[in-house]
C-alpha positions as CSV (number, residue, x, y, z in Angstrom):
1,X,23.4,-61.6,-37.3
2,X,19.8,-61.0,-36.2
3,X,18.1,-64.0,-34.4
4,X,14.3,-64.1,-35.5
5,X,13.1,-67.6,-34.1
6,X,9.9,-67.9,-32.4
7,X,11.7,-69.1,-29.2
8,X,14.5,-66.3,-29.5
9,X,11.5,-64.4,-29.9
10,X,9.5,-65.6,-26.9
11,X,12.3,-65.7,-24.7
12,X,13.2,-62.2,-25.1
13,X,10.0,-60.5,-24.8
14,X,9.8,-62.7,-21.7
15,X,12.9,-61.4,-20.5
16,X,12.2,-57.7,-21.3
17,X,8.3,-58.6,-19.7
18,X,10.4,-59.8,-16.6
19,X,12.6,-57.2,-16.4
20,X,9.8,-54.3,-16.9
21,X,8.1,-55.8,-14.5
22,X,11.3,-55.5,-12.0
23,X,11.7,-52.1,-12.3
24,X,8.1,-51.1,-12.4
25,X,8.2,-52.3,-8.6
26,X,11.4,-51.2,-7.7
27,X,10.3,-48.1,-8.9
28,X,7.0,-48.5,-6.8
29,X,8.7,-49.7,-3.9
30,X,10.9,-46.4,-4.4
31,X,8.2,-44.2,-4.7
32,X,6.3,-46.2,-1.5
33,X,9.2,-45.5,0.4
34,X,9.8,-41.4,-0.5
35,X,5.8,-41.4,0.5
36,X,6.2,-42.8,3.7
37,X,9.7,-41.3,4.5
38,X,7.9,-37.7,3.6
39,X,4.9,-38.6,5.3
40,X,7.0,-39.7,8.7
41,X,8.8,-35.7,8.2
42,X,4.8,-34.2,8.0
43,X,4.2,-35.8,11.2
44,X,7.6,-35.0,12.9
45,X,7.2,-31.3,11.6
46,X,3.3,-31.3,12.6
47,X,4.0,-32.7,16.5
48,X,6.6,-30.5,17.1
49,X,4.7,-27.8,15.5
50,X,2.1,-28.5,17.8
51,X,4.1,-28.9,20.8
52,X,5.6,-25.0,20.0
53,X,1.8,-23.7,20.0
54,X,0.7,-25.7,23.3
55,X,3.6,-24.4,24.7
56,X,2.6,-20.8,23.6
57,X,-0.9,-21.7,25.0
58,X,0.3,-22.4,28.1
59,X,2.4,-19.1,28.3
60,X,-0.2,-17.1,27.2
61,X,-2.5,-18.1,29.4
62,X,-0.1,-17.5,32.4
63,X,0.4,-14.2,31.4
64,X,-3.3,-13.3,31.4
65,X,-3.9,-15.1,34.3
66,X,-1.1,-12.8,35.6
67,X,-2.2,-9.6,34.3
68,X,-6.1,-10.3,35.1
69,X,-5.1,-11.5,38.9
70,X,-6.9,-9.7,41.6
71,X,-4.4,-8.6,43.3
72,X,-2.7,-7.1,40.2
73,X,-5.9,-5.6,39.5
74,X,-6.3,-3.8,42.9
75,X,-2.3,-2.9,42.3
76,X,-3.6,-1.4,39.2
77,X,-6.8,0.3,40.7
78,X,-4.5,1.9,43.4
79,X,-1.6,3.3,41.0
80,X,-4.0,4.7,39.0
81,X,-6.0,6.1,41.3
82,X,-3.1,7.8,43.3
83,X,-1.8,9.1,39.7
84,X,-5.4,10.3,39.3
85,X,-5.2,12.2,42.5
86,X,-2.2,13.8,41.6
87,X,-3.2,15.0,38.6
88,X,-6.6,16.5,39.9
89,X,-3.9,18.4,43.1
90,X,-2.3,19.9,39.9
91,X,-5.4,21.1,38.2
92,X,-6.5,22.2,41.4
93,X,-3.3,24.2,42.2
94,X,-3.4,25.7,38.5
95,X,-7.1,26.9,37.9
96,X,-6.5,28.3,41.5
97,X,-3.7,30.2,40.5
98,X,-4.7,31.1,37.0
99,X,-7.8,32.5,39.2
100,X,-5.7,34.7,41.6
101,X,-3.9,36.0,38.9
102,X,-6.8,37.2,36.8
103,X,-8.3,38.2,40.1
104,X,-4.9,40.3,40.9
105,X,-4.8,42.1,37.4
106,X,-8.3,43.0,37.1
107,X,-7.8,44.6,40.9
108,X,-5.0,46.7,39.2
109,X,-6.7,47.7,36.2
110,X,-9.5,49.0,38.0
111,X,-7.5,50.9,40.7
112,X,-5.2,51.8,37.5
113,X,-7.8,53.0,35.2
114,X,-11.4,53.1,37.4
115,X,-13.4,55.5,35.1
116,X,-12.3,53.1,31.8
117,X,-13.2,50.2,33.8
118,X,-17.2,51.8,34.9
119,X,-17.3,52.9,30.8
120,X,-16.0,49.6,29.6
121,X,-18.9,47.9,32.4
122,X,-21.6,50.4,31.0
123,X,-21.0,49.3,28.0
124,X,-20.8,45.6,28.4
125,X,-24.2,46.3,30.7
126,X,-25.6,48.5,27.6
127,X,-24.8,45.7,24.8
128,X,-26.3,42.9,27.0
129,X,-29.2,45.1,28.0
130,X,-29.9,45.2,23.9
131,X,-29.5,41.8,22.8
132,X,-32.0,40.7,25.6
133,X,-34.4,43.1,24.6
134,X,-34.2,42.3,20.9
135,X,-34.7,38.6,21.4
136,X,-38.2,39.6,23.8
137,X,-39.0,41.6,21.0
138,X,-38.7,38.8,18.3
């Protein structure tokens, strides 16, 4: 049944050293292969990955170059200088007529009431009168 001679023996350990050996380099050969096929997908991924951000580069620097150009710039100046303008008009127009109006309803109180008004003056004049001569007096 079993086969123990020293050349049945050698023979198969030969074979089985052969056969080891075989797969040990297919398997290499395999494993060569997976490495270079991944490393060929790193480089495909990395060059397009690079083209996308030189693209994006390029882009970016049109649109500063675009948003920085002089004449965009003086564009820029002049729109917000004209909405500046505008703005200071309306301040203008609105101190000016808060003004007139406080101007128009102190004129009626003091023709309304003119005695309250001289008291309510006196006593402003009084108050002021004392606070200045405390603080010469300190």
């Amino acid at each position: 049944m079993f086969n123990f001679s020293k050349d049945h023996v050698e023979n198969t350990t030969d074979d089985l050293a052969k056969k080891s050996d075989q797969a040990i380099e297919e398997i290499a050969a395999q494993v060569k292969s997976t490495a270079n096929d991944l490393l060929d997908a790193v480089n495909d991924t990395a060059d397009t990955t690079q083209d996308k951000a030189k693209a994006l580069i390029h882009t970016l620097k049109a649109n500063i170059d675009r948003l920085t150009s002089e004449e965009n710039a003086a564009a820029l100046a002049s729109n917000l200088s004209a909405k500046a303008g505008r703005v200071k008009d309306q301040v203008q127009r609105e101190v000016s007529d808060t003004y007139h109006s406080i101007k128009d309803k102190t004129a009626d109180t003091v023709q309304e009431h003119p005695l309250g008004t001289v008291l309510v003056a006196a006593g402003v004049g009084l108050l002021i009168g004392y606070l200045l001569g405390a603080k010469r007096r300190e």
